[in-house]
N, C-alpha and C positions, 0 to 999 in steps of 0.2 A: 504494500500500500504506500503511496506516494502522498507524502505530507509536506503540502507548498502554502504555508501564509501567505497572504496579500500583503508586505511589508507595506505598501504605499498606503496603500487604505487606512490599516489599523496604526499607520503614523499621522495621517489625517483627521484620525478620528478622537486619536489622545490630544490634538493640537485642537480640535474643536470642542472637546471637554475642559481644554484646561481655559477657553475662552467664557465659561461660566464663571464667574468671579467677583467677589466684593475690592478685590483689591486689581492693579492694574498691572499688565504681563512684565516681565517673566512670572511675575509671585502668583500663587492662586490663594487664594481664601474662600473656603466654600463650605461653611458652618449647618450643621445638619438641620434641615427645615425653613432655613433662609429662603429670599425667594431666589439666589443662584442656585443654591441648591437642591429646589424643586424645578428650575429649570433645566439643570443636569441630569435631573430624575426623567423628567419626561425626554430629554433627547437620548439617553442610554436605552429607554424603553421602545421606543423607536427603530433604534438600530435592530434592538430582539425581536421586535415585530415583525423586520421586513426578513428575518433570517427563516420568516414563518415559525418562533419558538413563540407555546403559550406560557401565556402571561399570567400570574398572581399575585396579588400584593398584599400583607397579613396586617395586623393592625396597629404594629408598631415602623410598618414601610416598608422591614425587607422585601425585596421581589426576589420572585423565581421566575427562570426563563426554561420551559421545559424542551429540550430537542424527545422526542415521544419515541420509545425503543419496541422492538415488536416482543414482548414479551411485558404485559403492564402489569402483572401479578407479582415480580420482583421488586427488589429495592431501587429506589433510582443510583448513578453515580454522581457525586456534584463536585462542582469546582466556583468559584467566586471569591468575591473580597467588596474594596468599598470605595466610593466615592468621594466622602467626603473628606475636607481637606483643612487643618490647621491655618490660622491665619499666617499670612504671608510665607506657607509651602509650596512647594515645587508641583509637578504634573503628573509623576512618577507612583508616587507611593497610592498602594491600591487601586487606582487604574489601570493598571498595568494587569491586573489580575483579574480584573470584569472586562473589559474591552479586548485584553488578550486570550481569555476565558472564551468571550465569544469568536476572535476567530480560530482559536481551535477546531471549536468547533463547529466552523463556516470550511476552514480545511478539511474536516474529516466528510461534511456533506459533499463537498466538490469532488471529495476523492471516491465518492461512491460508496464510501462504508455507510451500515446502516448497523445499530447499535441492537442488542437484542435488550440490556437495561435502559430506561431513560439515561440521560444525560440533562442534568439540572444548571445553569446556572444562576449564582443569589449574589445580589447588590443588599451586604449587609448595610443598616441602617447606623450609624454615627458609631462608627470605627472609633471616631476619634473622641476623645471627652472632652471637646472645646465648650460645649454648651450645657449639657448637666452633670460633667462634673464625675463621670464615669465610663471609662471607654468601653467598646463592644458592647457597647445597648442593644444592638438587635440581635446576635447573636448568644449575648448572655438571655434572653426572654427563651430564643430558639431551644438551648438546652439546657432549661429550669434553674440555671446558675443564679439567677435575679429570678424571683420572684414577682406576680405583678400587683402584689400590694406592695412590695419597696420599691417599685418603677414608679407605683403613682405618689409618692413622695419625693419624688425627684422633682426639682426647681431650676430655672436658670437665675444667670445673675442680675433678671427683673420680675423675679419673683413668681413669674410663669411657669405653672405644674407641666410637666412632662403630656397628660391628657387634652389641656387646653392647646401644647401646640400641636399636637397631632387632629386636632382636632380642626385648628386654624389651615393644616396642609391637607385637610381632605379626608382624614383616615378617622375612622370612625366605627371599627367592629371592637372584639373584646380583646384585652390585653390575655386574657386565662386561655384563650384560643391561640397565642402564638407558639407555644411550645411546639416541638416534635418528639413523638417517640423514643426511642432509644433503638439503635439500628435503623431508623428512617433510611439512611441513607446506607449505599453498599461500603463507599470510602467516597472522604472530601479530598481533595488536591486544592491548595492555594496557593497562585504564581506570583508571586513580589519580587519589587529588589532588598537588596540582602540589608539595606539602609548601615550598613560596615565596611568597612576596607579588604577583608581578609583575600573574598576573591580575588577582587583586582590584584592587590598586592602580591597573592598566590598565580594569576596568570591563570586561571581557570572559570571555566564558563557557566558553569552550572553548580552551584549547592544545594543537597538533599539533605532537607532538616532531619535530623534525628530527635530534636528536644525543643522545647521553648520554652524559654524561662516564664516565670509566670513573677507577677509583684506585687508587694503587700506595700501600702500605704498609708503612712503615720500623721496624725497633725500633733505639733506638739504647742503647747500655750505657755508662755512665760510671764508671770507678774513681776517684776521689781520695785522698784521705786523711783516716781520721774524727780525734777525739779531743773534749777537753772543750772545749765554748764556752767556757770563762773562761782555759784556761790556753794554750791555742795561740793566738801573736802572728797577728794579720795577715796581716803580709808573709810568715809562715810555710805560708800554709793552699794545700790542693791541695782547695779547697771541691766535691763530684761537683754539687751541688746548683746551686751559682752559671752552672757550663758548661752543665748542663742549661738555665738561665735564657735564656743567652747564644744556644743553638743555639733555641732558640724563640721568639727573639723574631728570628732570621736565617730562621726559615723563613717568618716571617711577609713581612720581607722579602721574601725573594727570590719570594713568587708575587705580592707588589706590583710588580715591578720588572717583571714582564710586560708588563705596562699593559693587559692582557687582562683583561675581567670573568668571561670563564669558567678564568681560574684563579685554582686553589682550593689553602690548605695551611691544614691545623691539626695542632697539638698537642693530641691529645685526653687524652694519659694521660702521668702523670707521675708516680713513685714511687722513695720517698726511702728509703735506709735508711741508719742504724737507726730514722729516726722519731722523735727525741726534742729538744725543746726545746732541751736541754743540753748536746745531741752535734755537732759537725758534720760534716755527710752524705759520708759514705766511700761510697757507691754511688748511682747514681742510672737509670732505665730511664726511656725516652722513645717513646713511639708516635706514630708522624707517618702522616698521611692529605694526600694530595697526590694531585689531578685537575685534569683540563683533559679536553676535547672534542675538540685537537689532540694527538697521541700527542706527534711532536718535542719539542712547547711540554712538555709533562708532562714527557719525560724529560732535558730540559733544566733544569728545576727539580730534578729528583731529583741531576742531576752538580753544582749548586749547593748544594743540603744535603749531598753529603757533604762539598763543599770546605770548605765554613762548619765542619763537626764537627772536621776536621782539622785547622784555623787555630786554632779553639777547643779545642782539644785541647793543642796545642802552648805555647798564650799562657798557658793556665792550667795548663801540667803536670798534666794527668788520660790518663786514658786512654780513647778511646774507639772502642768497635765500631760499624758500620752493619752490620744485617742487612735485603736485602731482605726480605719475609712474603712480599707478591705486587704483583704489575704486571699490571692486566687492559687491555687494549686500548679505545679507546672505540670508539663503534659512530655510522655514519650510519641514521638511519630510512632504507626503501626507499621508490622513489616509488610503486611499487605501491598500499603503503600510507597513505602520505602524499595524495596524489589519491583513495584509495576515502572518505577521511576527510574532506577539503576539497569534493569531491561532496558528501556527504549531507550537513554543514553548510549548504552552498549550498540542498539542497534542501529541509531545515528548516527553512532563515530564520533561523539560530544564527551569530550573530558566533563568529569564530576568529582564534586568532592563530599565526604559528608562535615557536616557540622550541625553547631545547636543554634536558635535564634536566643536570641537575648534582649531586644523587642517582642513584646506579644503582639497577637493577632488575633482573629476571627478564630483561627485553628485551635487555636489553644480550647474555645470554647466550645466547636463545634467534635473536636475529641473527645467529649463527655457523651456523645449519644451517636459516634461513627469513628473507624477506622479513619486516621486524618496521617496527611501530610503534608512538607510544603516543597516547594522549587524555585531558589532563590536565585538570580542572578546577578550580577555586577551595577554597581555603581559608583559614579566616578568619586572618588577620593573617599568614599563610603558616605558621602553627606546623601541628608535627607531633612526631610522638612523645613527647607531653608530654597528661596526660588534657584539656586544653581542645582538642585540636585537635578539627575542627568543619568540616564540607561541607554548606553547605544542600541542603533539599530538592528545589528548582531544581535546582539544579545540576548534584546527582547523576540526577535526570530525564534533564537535557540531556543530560550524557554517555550514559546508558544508549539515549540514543535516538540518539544519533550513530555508537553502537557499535553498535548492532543495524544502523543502515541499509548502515552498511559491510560487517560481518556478510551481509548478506543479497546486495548486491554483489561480495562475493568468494567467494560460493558459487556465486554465477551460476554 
C-alpha cells in the first residue's frame, strides 16, 4: 500500500488554521470558546466534512470525525489532538495532530485501503488551561478523570462557569453524557511535535513515546508582614516575598536531588502583594508544577516541597498554606501501540527512537479507557508555545505517514 500525503495541502491548511487568531501572525492565540476559536472549530469541521467523515460533537465540544470501517460491531481506532492555542503560541502544537490526523487518513482513502474498524478522528476540547485553569478539559470529561460536577465548578478569570460558556458556543447537551466506556476505543495514536530538543539534536525523525509524564500542581500562600521599605529594620521583617524566594529555589532542589532526568519542578507563577517598590511584600502566592514518569518519584518530590515550605515557614516567621490543585497519574504507552508504530517505521525506512514525553497531552488521558500512544516529531530548537516554534515539512510528512501506516494496521 502506497502512503502519499498531500504535503501542499495539509501545509495550507495549518497556515489557514493558524490565521484564526486573537493575536496577529507569526503568534497564534486561540483560547478555547473564543470567537477565533469557534471559528477554527467550524473550519477544521469543514475540512472533515468534505473528506465525507461523520460528524459529532458531545457537550463539552470535543468532535469526532468518523472515516466508517466495514465491520461497525468493533471498536473504532482513533487518533486526534487539539486546536486550541496559548496566547501568543506558535501553529504547530496540536494541529499538527488533527489536521495531520486527517490527512492520514485522506492518504489511506486515496490509496484504496478500506479499514475493516472505524477510524475516528477527535478535536479534543481546550488542550490547553488558558481559560479555566485546567488543561485536557475534554479529554479528562472523555475518560471520567474530571468528573462533571467538578467541571461545572470551573470559572474563568471573569467569573464565567464553564456551562455558561459552552453554552454561549452553542453546546448545550449533558456534561454526564461525555464520558466513554472503557475500551471504547481499539488504540488512540497522537501525532505532535516533540515541543524538546532531543530529536533534532539526536538527528532523528520520529519519537515513539513510551511514557508521559503526568503533573501535580501546588499553590502555595504566604503571609508575612508588609510595611515601609525604609522604616522597618531588618532583623524586624517577616518578608512573604523573600520565603517565597526560599521555597523556589528548594523546589528546584529537591527535583535535582533525584538524579532523575525525567524529573521535572518549576515555579511558574509568583505574585507579590501589594506590588510596590516601597512596600515590603505582606502576601505572596506560588504555583509549582512538578512531574516525573515514575508516580512514587513524583510524589516523593511533592512530600519534599511541603517539608521545605514548613522549614521555611518557621525560619522566616511567615505563614504558609500548600494546596494540592491536582495530581494526574503518569501513563505507560501500550505495546499495542508502540509495535503498530515501530512496524510501519520499519516498513518506511524512517529512523525512530523511543522516548518518554514530559509534556502531557490528551494521551495521557485518553490511556485511562484505550491502549494509547504517541509519534512525536522534531522541532526546531525544541521551542514550542512561543510564535517561532517551527516542524518542517519532512517531518511532519514523516509523521503523517507513520501514522496513517499504523492507522491502517490497527484497523486490520
Amino acid at each position: 500500500m502506497q502512503i502519499t500525503p498531500d504535503l501542499s495541502r495539509l501545509l495550507n491548511e495549518l497556515e489557514t488554521l493558524a490565521s484564526f487568531s486573537d493575536a496577529p501572525a507569526p503568534a497564534v492565540t486561540r483560547v478555547v470558546f473564543s470567537a477565533q476559536d469557534l471559528a477554527a472549530r467550524a473550519y477544521v469541521q469543514k475540512l472533515f466534512s468534505a473528506a465525507a467523515l461523520e460528524l459529532r460533537t458531545d457537550a463539552v465540544g470535543n468532535t469526532f470525525a468518523r472515516w466508517a470501517g466495514t465491520d461497525p460491531n468493533v471498536p473504532a481506532v482513533a487518533t486526534g489532538s487539539h486546536t486550541d492555542a496559548v496566547p501568543h503560541a506558535g501553529r504547530y502544537d496540536g494541529t499538527v495532530g488533527v489536521l495531520g490526523g486527517l490527512e492520514a487518513i485522506r492518504a489511506l482513502q486515496r490509496s484504496g485501503f478500506r479499514p475493516r474498524r472505524s477510524i475516528e478522528l477527535l478535536t479534543f476540547t481546550s488542550e490547553e488551561p488558558t481559560r479555566f485553569g485546567i488543561g485536557c478539559l475534554g479529554s479528562r470529561l472523555l475518560s471520567g478523570t474530571l468528573s462533571p460536577e467538578s467541571a461545572r465548578q470551573l470559572k474563568d478569570s471573569d467569573g464565567k462557569s464553564l456551562e455558561e460558556a459552552l453554552r454561549q458556543a452553542g453546546l448545550d447537551g449533558s456534561l454526564e453524557n461525555v464520558r466513554l466506556a472503557n475500551q471504547f476505543y481499539h488504540g488512540f495514536v497522537e501525532l505532535h511535535i516533540e515541543q524538546g530538543p532531543l530529536l533534532e539534536r539526536k538527528g532523528i525523525p520520529i519519537g515513539i513515546v513510551t511514557a508521559i509524564a503526568a503533573p501535580a500542581t501546588l499553590r502555595v500562600r504566604i503571609e508575612g508582614s508588609g510595611g515601609h521599605a525604609g522604616a522597618v529594620l531588618m532583623p524586624d521583617r517577616r518578608d512573604a516575598f523573600l520565603a517565597a524566594a526560599e521555597i523556589a529555589l528548594a523546589v528546584e532542589s529537591v527535583a535535582k536531588a533525584t538524579r532523575s532526568a525525567d524529573s521535572v519542578a518549576t515555579t511558574g507563577v509568583c505574585n507579590v502583594f501589594p506590588g510596590a517598590v516601597n512596600s515590603i511584600p505582606s502576601r505572596a502566592v506560588l504555583e509549582i508544577d512538578v512531574r516525573d514518569t515514575d508516580l512514587a518519584r513524583r510524589d516523593v518530590m511533592l512530600s519534599a516541597i511541603r517539608a521545605a515550605c514548613e522549614a521555611i515557614g518557621v525560619k522566616r516567621q511567615v505563614r504558609v498554606e500548600v494546596e494540592l490543585i491536582n495530581a494526574d497519574a503518569p501513563a505507560q504507552a501500550s505495546p499495542l501501540i508502540t509495535e503498530a508504530l515501530s512496524a510501519s517505521c520499519q516498513a518506511l525506512g524512517i529512523e525512530f527512537m523511543s522516548m518518554v514525553s514530559r509534556a502531557y497531552h490528551d494521551s495521557l488521558f485518553l490511556s485511562r479507557i484505550a491502549p494509547t500512544g504517541m509519534i512525536f516529531i522534531p522541532c526546531r530548537n525544541g521551542v514550542s508555545h512561543r510564535p517561532d516554534e517551527y516542524a518542517s515539512p519532512e517531518d511532519i510528512k514523516r509523521g503523517v505517514q507513520v501514522l496513517a501506516s499504523a492507522l491502517a494496521q490497527l484497523a486490520q
